[in-house]
Backbone atoms as SQL, in Angstrom:
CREATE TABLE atoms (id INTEGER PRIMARY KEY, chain TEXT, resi INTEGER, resn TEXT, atom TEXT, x REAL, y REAL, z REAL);
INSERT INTO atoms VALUES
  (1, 'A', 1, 'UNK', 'N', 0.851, -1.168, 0.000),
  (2, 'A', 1, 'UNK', 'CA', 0.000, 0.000, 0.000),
  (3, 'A', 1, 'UNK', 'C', 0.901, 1.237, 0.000),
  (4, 'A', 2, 'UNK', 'N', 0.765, 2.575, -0.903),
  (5, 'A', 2, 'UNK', 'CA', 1.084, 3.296, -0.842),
  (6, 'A', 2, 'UNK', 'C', 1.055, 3.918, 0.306),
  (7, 'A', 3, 'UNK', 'N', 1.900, 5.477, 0.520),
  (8, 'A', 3, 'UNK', 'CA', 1.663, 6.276, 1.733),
  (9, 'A', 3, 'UNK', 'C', 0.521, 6.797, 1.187),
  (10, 'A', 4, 'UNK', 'N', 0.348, 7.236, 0.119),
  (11, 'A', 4, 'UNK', 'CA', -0.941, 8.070, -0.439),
  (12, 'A', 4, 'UNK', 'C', -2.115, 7.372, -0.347),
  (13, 'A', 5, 'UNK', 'N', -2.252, 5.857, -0.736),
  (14, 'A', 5, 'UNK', 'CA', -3.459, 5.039, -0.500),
  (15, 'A', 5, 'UNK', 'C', -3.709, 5.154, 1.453),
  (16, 'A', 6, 'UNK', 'N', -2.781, 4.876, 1.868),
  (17, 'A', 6, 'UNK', 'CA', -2.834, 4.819, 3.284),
  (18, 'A', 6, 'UNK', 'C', -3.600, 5.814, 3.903),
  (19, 'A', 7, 'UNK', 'N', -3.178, 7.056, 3.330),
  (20, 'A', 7, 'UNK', 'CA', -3.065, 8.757, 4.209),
  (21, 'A', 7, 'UNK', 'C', -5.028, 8.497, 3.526),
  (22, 'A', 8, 'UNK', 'N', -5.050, 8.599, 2.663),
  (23, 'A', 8, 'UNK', 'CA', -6.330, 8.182, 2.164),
  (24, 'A', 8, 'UNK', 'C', -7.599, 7.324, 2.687),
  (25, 'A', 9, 'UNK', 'N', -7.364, 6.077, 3.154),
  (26, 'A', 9, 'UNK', 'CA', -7.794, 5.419, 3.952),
  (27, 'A', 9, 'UNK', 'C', -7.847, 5.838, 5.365),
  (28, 'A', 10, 'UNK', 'N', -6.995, 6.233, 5.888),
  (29, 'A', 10, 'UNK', 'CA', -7.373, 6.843, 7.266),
  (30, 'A', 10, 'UNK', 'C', -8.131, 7.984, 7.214),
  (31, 'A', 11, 'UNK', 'N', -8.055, 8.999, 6.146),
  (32, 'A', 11, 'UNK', 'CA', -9.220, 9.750, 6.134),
  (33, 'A', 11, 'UNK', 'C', -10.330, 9.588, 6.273),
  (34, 'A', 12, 'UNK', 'N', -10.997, 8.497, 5.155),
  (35, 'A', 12, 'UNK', 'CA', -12.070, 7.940, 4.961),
  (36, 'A', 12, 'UNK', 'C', -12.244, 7.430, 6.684),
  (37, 'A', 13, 'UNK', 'N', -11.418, 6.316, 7.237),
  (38, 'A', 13, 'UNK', 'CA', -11.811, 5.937, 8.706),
  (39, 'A', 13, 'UNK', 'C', -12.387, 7.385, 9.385),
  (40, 'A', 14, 'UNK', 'N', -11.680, 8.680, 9.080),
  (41, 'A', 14, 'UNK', 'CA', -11.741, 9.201, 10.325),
  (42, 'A', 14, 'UNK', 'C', -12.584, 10.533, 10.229),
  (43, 'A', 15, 'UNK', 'N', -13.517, 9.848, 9.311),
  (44, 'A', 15, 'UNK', 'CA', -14.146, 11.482, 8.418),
  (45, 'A', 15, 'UNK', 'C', -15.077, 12.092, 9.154),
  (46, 'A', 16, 'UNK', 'N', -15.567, 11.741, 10.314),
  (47, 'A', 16, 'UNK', 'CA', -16.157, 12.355, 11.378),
  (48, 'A', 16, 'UNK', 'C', -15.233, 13.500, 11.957),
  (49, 'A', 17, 'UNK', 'N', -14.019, 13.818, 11.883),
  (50, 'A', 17, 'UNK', 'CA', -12.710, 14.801, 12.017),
  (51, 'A', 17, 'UNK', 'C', -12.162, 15.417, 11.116),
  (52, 'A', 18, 'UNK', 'N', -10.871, 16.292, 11.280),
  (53, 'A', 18, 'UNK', 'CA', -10.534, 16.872, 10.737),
  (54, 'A', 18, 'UNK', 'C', -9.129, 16.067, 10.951),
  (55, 'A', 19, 'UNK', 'N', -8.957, 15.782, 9.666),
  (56, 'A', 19, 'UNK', 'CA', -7.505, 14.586, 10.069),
  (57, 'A', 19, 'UNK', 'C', -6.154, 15.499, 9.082),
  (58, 'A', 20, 'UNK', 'N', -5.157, 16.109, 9.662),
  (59, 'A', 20, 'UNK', 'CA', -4.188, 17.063, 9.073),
  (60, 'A', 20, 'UNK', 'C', -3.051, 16.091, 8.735),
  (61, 'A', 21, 'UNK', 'N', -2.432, 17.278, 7.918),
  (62, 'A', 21, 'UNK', 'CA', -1.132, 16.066, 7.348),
  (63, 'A', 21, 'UNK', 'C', -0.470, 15.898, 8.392),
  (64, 'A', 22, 'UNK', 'N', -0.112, 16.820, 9.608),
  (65, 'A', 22, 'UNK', 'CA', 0.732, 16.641, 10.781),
  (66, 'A', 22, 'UNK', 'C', 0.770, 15.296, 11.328),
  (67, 'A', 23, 'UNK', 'N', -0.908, 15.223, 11.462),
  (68, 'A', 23, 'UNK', 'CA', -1.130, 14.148, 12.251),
  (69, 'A', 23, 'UNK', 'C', -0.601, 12.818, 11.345),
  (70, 'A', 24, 'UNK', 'N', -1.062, 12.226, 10.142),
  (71, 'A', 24, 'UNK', 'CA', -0.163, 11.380, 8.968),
  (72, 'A', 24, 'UNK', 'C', 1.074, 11.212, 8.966),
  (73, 'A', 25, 'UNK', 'N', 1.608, 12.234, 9.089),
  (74, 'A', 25, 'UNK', 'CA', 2.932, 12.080, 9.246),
  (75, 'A', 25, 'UNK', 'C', 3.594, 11.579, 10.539),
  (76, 'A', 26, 'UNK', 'N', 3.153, 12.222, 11.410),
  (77, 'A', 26, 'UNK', 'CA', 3.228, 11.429, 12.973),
  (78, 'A', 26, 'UNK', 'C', 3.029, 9.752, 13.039),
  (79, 'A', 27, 'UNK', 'N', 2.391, 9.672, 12.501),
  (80, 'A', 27, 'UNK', 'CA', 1.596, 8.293, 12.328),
  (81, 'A', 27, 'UNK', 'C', 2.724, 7.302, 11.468),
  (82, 'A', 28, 'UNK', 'N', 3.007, 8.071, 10.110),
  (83, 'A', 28, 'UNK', 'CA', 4.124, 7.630, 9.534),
  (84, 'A', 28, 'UNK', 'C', 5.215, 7.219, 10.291),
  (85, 'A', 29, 'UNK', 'N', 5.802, 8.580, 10.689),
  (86, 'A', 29, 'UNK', 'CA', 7.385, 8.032, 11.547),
  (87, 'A', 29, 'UNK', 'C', 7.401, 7.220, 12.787),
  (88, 'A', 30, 'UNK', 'N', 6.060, 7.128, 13.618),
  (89, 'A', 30, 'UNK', 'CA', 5.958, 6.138, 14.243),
  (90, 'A', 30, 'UNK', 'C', 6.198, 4.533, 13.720),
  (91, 'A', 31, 'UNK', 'N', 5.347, 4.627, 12.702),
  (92, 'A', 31, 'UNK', 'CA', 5.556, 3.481, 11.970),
  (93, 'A', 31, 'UNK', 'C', 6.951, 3.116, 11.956),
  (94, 'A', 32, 'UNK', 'N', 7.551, 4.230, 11.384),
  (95, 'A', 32, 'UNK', 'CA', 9.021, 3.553, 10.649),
  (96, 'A', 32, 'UNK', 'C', 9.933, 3.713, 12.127),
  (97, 'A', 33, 'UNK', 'N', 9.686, 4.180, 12.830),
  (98, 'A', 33, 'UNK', 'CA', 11.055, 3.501, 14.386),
  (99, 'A', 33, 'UNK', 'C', 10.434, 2.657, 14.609),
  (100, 'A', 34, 'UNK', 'N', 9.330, 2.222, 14.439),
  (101, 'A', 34, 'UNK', 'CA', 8.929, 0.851, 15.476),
  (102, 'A', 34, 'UNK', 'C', 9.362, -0.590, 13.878),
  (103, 'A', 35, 'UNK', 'N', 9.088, -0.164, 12.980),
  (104, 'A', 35, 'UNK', 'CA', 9.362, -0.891, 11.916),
  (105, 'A', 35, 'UNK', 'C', 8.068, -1.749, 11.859),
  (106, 'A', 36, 'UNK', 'N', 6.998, -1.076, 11.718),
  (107, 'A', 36, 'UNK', 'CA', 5.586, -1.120, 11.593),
  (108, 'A', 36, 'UNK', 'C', 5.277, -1.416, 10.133),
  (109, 'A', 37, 'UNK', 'N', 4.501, -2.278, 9.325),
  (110, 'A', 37, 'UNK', 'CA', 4.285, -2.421, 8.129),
  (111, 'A', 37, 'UNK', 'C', 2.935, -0.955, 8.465),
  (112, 'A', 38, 'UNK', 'N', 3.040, -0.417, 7.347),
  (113, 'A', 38, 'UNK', 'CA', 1.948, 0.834, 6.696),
  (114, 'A', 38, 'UNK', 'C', 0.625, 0.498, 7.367),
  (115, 'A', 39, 'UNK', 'N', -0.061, -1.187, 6.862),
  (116, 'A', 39, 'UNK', 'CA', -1.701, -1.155, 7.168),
  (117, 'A', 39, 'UNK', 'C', -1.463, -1.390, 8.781),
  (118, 'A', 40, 'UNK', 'N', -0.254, -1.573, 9.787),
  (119, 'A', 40, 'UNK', 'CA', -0.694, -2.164, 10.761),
  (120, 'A', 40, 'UNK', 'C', -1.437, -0.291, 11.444),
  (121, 'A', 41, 'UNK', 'N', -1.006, 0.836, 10.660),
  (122, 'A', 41, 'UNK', 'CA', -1.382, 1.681, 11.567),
  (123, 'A', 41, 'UNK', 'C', -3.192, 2.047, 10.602),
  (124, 'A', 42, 'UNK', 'N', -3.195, 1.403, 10.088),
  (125, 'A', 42, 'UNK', 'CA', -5.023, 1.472, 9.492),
  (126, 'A', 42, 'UNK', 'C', -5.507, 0.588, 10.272),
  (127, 'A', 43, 'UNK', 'N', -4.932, -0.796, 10.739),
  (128, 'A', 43, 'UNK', 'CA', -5.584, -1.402, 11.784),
  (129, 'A', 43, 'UNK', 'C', -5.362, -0.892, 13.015),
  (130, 'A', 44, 'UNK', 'N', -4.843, -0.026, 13.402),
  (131, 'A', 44, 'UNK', 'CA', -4.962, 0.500, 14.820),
  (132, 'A', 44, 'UNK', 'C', -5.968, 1.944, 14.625),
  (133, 'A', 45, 'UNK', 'N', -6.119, 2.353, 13.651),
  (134, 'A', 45, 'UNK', 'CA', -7.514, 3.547, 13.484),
  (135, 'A', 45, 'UNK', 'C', -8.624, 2.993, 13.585),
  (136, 'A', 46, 'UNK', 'N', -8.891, 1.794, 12.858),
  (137, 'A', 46, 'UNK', 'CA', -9.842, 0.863, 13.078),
  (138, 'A', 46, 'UNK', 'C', -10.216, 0.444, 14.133),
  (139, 'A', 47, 'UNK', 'N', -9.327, 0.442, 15.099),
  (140, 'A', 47, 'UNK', 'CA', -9.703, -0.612, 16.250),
  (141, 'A', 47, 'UNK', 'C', -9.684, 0.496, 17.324),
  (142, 'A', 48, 'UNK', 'N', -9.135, 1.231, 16.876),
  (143, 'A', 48, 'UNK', 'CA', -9.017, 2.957, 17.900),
  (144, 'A', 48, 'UNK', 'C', -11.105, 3.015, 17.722),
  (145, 'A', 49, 'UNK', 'N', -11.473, 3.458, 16.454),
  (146, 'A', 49, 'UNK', 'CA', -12.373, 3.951, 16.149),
  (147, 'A', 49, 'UNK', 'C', -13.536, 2.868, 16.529),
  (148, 'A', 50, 'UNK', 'N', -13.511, 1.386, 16.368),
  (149, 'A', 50, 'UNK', 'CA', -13.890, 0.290, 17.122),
  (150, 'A', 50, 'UNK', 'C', -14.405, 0.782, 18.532),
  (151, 'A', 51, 'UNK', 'N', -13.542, 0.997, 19.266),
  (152, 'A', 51, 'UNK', 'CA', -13.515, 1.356, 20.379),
  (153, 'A', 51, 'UNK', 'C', -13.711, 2.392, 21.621),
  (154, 'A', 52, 'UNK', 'N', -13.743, 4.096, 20.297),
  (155, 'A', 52, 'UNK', 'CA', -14.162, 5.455, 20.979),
  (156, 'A', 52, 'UNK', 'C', -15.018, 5.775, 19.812),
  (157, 'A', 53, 'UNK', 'N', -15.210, 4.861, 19.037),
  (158, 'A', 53, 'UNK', 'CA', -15.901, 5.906, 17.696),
  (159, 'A', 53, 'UNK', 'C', -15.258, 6.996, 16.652),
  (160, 'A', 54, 'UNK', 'N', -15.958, 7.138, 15.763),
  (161, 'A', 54, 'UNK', 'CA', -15.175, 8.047, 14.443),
  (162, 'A', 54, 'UNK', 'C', -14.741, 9.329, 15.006),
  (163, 'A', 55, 'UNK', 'N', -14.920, 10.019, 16.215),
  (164, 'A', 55, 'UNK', 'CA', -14.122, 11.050, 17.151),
  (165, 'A', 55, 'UNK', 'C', -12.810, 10.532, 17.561),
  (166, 'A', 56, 'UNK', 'N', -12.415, 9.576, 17.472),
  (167, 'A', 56, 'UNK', 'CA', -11.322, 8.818, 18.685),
  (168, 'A', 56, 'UNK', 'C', -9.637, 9.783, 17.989),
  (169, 'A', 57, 'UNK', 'N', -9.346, 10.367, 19.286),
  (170, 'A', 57, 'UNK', 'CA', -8.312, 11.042, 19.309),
  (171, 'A', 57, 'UNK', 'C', -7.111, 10.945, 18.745),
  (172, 'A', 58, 'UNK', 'N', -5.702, 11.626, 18.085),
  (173, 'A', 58, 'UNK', 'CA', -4.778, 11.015, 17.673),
  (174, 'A', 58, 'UNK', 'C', -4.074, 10.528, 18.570),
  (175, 'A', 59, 'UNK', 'N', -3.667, 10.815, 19.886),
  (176, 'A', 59, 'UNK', 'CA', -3.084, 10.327, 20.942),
  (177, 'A', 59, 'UNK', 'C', -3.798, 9.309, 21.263),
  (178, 'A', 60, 'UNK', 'N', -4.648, 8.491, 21.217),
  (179, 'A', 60, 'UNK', 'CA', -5.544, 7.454, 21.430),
  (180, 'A', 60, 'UNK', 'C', -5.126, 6.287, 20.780),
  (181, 'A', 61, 'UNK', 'N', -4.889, 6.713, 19.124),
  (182, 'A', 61, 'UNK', 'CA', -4.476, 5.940, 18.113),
  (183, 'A', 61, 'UNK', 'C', -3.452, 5.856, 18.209),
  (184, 'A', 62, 'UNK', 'N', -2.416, 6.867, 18.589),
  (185, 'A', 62, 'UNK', 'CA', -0.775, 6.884, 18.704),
  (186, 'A', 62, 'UNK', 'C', -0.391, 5.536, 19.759),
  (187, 'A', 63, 'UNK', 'N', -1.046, 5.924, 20.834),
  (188, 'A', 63, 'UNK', 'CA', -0.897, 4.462, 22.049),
  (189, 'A', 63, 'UNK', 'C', -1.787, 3.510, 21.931),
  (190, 'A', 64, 'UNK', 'N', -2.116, 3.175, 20.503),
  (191, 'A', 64, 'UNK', 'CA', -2.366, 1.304, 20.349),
  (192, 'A', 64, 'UNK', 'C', -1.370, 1.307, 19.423),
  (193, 'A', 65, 'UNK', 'N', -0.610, 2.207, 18.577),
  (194, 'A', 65, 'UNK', 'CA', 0.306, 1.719, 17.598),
  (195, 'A', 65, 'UNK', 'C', 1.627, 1.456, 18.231),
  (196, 'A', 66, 'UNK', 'N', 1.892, 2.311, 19.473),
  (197, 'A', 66, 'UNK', 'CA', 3.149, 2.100, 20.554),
  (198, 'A', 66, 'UNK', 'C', 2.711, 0.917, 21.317),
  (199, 'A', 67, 'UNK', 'N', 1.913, 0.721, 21.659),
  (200, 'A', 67, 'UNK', 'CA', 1.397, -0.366, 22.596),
  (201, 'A', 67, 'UNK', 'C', 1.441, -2.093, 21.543),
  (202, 'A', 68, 'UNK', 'N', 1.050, -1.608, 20.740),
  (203, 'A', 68, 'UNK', 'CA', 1.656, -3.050, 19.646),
  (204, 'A', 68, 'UNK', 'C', 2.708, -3.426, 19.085),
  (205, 'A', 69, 'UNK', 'N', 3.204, -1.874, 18.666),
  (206, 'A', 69, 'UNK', 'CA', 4.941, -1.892, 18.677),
  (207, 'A', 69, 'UNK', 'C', 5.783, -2.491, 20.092),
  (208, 'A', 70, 'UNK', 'N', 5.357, -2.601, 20.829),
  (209, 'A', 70, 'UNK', 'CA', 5.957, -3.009, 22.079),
  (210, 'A', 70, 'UNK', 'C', 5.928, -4.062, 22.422),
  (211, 'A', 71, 'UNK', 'N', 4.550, -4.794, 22.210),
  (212, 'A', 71, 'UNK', 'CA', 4.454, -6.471, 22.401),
  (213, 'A', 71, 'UNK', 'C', 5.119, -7.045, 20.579),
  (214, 'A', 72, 'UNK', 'N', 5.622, -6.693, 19.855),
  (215, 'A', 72, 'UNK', 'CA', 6.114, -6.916, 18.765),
  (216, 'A', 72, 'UNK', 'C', 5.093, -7.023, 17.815),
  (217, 'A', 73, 'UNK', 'N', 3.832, -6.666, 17.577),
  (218, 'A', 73, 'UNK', 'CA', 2.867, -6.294, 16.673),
  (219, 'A', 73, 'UNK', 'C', 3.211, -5.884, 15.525),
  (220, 'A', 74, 'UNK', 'N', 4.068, -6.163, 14.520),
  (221, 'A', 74, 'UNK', 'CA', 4.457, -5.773, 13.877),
  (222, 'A', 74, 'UNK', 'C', 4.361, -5.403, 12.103),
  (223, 'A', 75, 'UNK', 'N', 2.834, -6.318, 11.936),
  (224, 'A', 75, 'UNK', 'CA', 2.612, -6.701, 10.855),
  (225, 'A', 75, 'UNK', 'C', 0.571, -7.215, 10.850),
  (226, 'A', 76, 'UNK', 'N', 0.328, -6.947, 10.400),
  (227, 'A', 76, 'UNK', 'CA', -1.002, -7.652, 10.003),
  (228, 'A', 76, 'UNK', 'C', -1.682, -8.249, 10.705),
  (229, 'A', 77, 'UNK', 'N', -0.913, -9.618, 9.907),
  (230, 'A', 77, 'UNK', 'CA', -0.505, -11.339, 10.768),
  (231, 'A', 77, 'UNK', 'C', -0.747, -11.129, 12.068),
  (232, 'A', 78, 'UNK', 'N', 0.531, -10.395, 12.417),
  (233, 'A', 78, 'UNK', 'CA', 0.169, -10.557, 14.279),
  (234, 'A', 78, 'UNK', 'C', -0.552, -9.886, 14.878),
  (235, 'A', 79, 'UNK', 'N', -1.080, -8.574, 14.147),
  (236, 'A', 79, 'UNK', 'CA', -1.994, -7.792, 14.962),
  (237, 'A', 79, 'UNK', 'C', -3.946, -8.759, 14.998),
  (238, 'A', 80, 'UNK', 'N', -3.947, -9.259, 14.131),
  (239, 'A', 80, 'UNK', 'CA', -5.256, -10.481, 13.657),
  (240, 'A', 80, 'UNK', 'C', -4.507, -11.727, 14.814),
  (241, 'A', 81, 'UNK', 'N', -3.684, -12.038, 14.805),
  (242, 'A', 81, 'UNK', 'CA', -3.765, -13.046, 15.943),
  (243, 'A', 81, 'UNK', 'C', -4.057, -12.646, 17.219),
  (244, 'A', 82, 'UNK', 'N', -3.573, -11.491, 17.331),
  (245, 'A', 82, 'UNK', 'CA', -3.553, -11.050, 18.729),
  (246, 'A', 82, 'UNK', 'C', -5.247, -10.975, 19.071),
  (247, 'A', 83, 'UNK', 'N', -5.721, -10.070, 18.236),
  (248, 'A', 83, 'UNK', 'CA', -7.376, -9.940, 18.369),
  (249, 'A', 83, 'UNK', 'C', -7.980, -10.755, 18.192),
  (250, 'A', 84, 'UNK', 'N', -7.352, -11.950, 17.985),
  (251, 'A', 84, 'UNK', 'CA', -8.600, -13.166, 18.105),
  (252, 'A', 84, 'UNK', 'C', -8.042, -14.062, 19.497),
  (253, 'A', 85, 'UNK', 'N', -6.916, -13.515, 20.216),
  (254, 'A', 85, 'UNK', 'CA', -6.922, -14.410, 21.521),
  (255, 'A', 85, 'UNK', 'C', -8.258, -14.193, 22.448),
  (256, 'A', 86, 'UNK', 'N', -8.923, -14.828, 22.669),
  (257, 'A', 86, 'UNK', 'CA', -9.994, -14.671, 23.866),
  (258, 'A', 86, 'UNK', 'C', -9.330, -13.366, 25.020),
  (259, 'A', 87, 'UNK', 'N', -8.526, -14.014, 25.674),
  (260, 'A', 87, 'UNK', 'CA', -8.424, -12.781, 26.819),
  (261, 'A', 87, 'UNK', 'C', -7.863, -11.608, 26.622),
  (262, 'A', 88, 'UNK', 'N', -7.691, -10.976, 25.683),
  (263, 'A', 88, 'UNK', 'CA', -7.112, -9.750, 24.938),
  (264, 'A', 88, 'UNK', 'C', -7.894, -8.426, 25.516),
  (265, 'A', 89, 'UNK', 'N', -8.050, -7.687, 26.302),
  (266, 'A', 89, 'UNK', 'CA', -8.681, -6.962, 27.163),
  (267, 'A', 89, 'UNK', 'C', -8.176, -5.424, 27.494),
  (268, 'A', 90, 'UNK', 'N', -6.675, -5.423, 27.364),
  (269, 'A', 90, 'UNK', 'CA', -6.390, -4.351, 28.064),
  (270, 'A', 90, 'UNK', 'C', -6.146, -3.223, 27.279),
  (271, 'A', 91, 'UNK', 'N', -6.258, -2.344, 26.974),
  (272, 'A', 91, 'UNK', 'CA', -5.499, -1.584, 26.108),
  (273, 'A', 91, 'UNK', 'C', -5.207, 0.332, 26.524),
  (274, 'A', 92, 'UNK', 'N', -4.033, 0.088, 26.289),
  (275, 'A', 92, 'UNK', 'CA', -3.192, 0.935, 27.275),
  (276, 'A', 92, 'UNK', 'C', -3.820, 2.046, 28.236),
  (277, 'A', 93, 'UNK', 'N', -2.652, 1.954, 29.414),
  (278, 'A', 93, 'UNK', 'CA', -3.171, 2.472, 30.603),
  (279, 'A', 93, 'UNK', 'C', -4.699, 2.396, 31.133),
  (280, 'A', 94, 'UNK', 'N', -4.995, 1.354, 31.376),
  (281, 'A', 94, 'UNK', 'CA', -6.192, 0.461, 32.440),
  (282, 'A', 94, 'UNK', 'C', -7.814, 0.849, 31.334),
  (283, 'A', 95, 'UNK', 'N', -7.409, 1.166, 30.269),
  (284, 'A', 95, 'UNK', 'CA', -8.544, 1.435, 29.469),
  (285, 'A', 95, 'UNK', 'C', -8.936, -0.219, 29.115),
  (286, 'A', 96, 'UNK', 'N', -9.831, -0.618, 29.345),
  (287, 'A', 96, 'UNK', 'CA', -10.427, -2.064, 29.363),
  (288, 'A', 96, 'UNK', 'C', -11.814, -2.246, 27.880),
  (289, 'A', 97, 'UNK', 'N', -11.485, -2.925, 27.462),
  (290, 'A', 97, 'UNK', 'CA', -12.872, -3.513, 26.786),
  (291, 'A', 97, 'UNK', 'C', -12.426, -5.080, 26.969),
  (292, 'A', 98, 'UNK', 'N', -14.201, -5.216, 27.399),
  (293, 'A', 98, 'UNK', 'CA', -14.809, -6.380, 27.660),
  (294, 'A', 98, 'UNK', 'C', -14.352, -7.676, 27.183),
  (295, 'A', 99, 'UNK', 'N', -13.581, -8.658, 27.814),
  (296, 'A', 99, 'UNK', 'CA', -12.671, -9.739, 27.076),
  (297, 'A', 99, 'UNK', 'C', -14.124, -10.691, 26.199),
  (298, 'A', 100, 'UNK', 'N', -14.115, -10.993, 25.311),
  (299, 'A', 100, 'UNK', 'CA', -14.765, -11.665, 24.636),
  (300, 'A', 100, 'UNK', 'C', -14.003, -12.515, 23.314),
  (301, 'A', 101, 'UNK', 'N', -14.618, -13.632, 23.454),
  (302, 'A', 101, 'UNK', 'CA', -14.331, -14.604, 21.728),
  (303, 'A', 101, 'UNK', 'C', -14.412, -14.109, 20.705),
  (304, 'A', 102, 'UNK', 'N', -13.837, -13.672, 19.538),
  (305, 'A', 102, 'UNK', 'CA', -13.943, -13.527, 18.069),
  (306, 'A', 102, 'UNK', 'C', -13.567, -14.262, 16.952),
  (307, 'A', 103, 'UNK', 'N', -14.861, -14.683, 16.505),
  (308, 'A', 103, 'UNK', 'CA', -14.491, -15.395, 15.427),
  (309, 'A', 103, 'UNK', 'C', -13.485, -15.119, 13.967),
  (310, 'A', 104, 'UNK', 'N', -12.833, -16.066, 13.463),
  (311, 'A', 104, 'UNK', 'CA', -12.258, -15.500, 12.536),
  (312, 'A', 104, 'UNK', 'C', -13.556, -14.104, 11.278),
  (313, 'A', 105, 'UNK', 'N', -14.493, -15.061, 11.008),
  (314, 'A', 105, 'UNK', 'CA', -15.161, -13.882, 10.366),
  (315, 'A', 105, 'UNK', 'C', -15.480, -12.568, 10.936),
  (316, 'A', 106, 'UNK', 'N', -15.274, -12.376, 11.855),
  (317, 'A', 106, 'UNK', 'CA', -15.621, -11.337, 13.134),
  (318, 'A', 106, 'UNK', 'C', -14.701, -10.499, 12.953),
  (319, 'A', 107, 'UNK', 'N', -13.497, -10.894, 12.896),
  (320, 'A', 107, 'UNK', 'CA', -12.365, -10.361, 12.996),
  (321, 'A', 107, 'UNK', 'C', -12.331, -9.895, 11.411),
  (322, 'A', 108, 'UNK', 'N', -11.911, -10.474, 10.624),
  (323, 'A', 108, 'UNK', 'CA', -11.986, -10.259, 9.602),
  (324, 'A', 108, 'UNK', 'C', -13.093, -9.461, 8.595),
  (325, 'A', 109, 'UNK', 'N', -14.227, -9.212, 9.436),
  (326, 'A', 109, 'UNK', 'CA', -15.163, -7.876, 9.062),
  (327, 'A', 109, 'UNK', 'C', -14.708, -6.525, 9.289),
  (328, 'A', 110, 'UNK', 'N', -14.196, -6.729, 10.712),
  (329, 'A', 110, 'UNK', 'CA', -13.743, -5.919, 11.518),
  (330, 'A', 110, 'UNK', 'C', -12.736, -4.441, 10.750),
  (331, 'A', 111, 'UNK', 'N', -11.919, -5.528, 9.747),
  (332, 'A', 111, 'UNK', 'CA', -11.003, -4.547, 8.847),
  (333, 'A', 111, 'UNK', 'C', -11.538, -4.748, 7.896),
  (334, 'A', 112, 'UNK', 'N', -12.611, -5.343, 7.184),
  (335, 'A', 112, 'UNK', 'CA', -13.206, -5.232, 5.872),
  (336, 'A', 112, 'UNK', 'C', -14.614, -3.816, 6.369),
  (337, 'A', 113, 'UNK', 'N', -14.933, -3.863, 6.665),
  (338, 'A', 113, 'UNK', 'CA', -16.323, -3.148, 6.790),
  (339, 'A', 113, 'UNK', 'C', -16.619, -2.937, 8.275),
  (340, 'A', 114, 'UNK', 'N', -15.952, -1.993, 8.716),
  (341, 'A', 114, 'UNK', 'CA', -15.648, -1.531, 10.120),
  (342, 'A', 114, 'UNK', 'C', -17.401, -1.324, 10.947),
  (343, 'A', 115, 'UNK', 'N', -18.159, -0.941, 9.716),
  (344, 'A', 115, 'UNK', 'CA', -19.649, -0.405, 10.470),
  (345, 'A', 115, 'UNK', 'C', -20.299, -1.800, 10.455),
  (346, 'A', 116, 'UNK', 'N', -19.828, -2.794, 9.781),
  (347, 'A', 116, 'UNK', 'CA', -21.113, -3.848, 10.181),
  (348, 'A', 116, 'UNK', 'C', -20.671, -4.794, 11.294),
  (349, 'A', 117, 'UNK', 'N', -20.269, -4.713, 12.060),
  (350, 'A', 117, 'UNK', 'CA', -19.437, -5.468, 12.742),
  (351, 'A', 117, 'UNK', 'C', -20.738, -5.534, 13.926),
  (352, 'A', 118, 'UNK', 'N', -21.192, -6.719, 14.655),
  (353, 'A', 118, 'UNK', 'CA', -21.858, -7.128, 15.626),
  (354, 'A', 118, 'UNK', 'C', -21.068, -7.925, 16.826),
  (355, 'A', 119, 'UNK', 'N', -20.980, -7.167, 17.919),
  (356, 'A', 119, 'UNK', 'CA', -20.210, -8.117, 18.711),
  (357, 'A', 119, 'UNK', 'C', -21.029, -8.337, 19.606);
């Protein structure tokens, strides 16, 4: 995926806001010290926005992309395994959602079509 397809796609995620290049770019160089593949930070807008809604802050999104960079999240692959472990619950600093099962199709809606998702 391009940076341009990318910067693009997170717009679209985040079009309830006003999403600046500052913020993209932030997002970018995070990526590249942690050595982040491009979509893992569309799956952390996703799962940001999952989680506070199409408002959800850039500092919000910044600490699930540090917070996955840290357990070695580094790619796709592992960010989809991780979200389908059952007890997967915490997400940074004592912010909690509800541990629950996800099915592979569940999961896999999840980054296909973020609004139809039923949990």
């Amino acid at each position: 995926m391009t940076a341009l397809d990318l910067n693009k796609q997170i717009k679209n995620e985040l079009k309830g806001r006003t999403v600046d290049k500052f913020e993209l770019l932030q997002y970018e160089i995070i990526a590249k010290e942690n050595k982040l593949d491009s979509e893992c930070i569309l799956k952390a807008v996703q799962f940001a926005k999952l989680i506070k809604g199409s408002s959800v802050s850039k500092g919000y999104i910044i600490a699930i992309i540090k917070d996955w960079a840290e357990r070695g999240l580094n790619t796709t692959a592992k960010i989809n395994a991780m979200l389908m472990q059952k007890n997967y619950h915490k997400i940074n600093n004592a912010k909690y959602v509800k541990a629950r099962t996800y099915s592979k199709a569940q999961i896999n809606a999840l980054f296909d079509n973020i609004a139809s998702v039923e949990l």
